[in-house]
N, C-alpha and C positions, 0 to 999 in steps of 0.2 A: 852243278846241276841240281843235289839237292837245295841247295841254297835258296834256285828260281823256283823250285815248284814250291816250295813254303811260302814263299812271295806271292805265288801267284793264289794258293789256298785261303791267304790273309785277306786279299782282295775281294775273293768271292766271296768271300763272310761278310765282308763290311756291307757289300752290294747288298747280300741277305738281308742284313739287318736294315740297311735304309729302305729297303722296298718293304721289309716286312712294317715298318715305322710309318711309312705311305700309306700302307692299304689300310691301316687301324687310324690312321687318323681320316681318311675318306669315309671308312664304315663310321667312324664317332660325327665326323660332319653330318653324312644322310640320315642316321640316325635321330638328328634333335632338330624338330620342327620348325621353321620359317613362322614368327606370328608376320599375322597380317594385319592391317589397320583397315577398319571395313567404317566408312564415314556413312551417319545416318542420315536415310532420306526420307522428307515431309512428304505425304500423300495431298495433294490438291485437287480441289476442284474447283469448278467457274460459277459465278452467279449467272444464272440462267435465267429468262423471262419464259412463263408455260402458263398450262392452265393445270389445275386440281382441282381433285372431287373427292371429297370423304364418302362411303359408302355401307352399307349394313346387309349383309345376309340373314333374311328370314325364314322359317318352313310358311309353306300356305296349302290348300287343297284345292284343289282344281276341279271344277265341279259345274249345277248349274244353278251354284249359291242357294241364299239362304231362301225356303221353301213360307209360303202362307199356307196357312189352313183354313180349307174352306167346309165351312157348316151348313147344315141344310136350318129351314124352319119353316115353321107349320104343322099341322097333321101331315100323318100318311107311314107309308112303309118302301123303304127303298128296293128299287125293282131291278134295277141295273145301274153297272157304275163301269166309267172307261177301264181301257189298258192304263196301265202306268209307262210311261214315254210319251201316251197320245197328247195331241194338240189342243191345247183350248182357244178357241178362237171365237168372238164377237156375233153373236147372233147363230153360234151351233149349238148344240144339247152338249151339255155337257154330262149330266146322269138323269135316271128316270125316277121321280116317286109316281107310285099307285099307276103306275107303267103311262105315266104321260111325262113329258121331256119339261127337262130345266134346262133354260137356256141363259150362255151366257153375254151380260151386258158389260161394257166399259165404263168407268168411273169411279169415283170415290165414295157414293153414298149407298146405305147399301136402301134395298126397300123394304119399308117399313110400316106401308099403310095400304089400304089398298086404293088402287088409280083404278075410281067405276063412273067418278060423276065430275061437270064443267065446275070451274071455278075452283079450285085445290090449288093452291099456290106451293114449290117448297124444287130444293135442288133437286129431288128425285122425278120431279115432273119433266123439270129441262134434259136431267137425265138420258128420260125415256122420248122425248124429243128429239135427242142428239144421238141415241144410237139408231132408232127408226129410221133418221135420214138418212144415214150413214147403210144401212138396209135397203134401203128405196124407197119406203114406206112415209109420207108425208114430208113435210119438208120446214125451216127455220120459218121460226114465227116474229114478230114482233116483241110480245110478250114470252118469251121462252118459256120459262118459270112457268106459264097458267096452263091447268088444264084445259082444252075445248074442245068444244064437238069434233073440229077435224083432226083435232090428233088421234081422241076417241075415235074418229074413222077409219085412222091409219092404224089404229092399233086393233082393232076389231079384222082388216084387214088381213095385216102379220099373222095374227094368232091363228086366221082361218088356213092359211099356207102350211102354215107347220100343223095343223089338226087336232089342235087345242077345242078343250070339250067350253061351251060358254065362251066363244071371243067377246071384245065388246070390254072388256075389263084386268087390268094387271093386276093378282094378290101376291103376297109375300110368298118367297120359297118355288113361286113361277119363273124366277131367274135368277142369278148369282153374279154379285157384281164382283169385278175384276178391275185390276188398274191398267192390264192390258193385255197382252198376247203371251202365253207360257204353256207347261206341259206338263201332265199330271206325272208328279215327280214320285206321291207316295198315295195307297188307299189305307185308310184308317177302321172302316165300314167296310160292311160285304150286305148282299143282297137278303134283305128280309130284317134289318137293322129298321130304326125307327129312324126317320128321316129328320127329326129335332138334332142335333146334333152335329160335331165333328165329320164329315164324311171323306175326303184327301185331302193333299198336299200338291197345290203346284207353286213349281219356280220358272223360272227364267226363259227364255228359249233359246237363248246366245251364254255360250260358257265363260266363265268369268274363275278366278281366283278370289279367297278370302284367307285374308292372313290375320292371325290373332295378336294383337299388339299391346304392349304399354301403355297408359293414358301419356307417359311423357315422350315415348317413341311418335307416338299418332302428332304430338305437335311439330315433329320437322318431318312431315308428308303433308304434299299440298294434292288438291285436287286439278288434274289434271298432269301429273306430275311424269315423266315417261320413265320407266322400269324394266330390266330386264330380267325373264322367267326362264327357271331351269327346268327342263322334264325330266321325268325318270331316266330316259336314254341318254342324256345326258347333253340336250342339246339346250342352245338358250336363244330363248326366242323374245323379241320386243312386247310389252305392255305398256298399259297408259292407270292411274287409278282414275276412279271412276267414280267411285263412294270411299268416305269416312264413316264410319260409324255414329253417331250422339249418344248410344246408351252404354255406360260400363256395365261389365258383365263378370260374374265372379268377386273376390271378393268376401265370398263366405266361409264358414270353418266348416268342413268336414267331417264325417263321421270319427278320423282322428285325431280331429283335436287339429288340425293344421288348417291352416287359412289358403283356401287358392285366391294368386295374383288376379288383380284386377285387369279386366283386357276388353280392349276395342275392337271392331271390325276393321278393317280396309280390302276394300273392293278394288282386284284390279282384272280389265279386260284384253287378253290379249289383241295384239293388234291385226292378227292376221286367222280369221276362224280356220282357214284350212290349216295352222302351224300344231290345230288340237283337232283336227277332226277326226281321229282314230281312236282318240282317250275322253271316254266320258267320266271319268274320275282317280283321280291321283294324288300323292303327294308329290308337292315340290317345290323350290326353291324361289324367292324373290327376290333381288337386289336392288335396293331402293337407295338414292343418290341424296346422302343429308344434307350436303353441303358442299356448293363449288363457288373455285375463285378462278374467275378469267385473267389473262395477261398480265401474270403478276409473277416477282423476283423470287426466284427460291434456291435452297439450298439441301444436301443430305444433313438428314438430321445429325448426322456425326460431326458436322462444321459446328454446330452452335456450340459455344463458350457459355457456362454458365458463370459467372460473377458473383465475385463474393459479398458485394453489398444488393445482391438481387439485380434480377435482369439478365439479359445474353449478347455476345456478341461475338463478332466474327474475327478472327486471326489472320492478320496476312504473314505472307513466307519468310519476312524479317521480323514478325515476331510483334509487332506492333497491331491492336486489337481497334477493329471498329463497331462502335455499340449496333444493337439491332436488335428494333421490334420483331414478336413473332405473329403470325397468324394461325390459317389453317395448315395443320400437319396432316398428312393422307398419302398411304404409298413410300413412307421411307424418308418424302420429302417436309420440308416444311416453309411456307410463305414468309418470308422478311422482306423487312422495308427499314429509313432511318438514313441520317445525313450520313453521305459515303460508300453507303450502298446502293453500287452500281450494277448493270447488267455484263458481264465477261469477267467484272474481279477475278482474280486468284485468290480463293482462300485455302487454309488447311484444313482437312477433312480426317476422320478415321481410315484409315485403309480396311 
């Protein structure tokens, strides 16, 4: 009897120990990590057909651009002068000297002599032809240019309507030529100024933007060019330019000692007045389109190979490279062309 149970005590030890010998080799297996072989993979993209467009953000002020200055001349003493906002308009007064009204005329020249007597040839005759008519007052002649009796009648006429002292004869500083229809934007003079002189500021009467530019930036803006404008609120609304500039401006050294850049005008007009009809002056944003290419191959710029003897080209997924011109880059992308570059390729890209 004791015999069995020492047998049997032997047994269960040996059981211990192999199970103990199991669980330490399962805990040493879970223990030491599985590598994994993780194979790498190429990022691709397709050769695409699109269009692109380089583009430039500019600040601009929105306004009703850049203002002329209008001067009196003659004797006298200025009597009255508009609101600033009001309208200058083609045969209205525009201010008073020695309290009789100046009116204004359209054109380019301004007057400079006085229109009293037949036979005076010169642009300020047709001038005063061409706004009369445009008044009611006489009508196109043969001769534009001459003065004659019946224009002199027409213009004795005019002058007796509006209540001008002496009709019968135009002198200088009796009206103020204008190139068209605008608003008196600034007064320079106030009443009791001598009327020689400076007396406001008009501009425009439809608001426009002016953006201050580089002489090299102003050569990729063309006119007529379509742009889109940021307002302060944050909205962007379509424009077209409309003017360039011709005169550099700046340019010079300053009190220190530093040079300001030289800068151009460009002009652009929104395309919708009511999109500004709340804001009569702002700053804000222009985006002007330098450069586009229509239906043309591209790729992310992370495709292009650059090559060691200069040049770039495209990697397919087995590794073998196809050369390729570049073009216009804009947006990430960039235009390629070149034998074997096709439109759907597979190439390899950066991820």
């Amino acid at each position: 009897m004791a015999r069995r149970s020492s047998t049997i005590l032997g047994i269960t030890a040996a059981v211990a120990l192999i199970g103990g010998g199991l669980a330490l080799a399962t805990m040493r297996h879970r223990s030491e990590p599985v590598a994994t072989i993780v194979e790498p993979r190429l990022a691709t993209t397709k050769i695409e057909r699109t269009d692109l467009s380089d583009s430039r953000l500019l600040p601009g002020t929105l306004g009703f651009g850049a203002a002329r200055t209008v001067k009196g001349s003659g004797a006298g003493i200025v009597t009255k002068l508009p609101a600033v906002g009001a309208k200058v308009t083609r045969g209205k007064q525009l201010y008073r000297v020695d309290d009789q009204p100046v009116v204004v005329f359209y054109g380019d020249t301004p007057l400079f002599r006085p229109l009293d007597k037949p036979g005076l040839i010169g642009n300020d005759v047709r001038e005063l032809r061409e706004n009369l008519a445009v008044l009611g007052y006489g009508r196109t002649a043969v001769h534009a240019d001459t003065l004659d009796a019946a224009l002199l009648g027409a213009l004795k006429n005019w002058q007796r309507a509006l209540g001008l002292a002496q009709p019968g004869k135009l002198l200088p500083g009796q009206v103020t030529v204008l190139a068209g229809p605008g608003r008196v934007s600034a007064l320079t003079a106030q009443p009791g100024d001598a009327a020689a002189g400076p007396l406001l500021s008009v501009s425009a009467t439809t608001k426009v933007v002016t953006v201050p530019m580089s002489p090299t930036d102003v050569n990729t803006v063309k006119k007529g060019a379509k742009v889109a404008i940021t307002l302060p609120d944050g909205r962007s609304i379509p424009g077209q330019v409309t003017g360039i500039g011709q005169v550099v401006q700046g340019g010079d050294v300053d009190p220190t000692g530093a040079t300001t850049p030289p800068k151009m005008t460009v002009t652009v007009k929104p395309s919708k007045a009511k999109d500004v009809a709340g804001v009569d002056a702002a700053s804000v944003q222009v985006r002007f389109t330098t450069a586009a290419r229509k239906n043309v191959l591209a790729v992310p710029v992370g495709a292009l190979v650059a090559l060691r003897e200069g040049g770039y080209a495209l990697q397919r997924p087995d590794g073998t490279l196809i050369p390729a011109g570049t073009g216009l880059f804009a947006d990430g992308m960039v235009q390629v062309n070149g034998t074997g570059v096709a439109e759907g390729a597979v190439v390899v890209t950066t991820p």
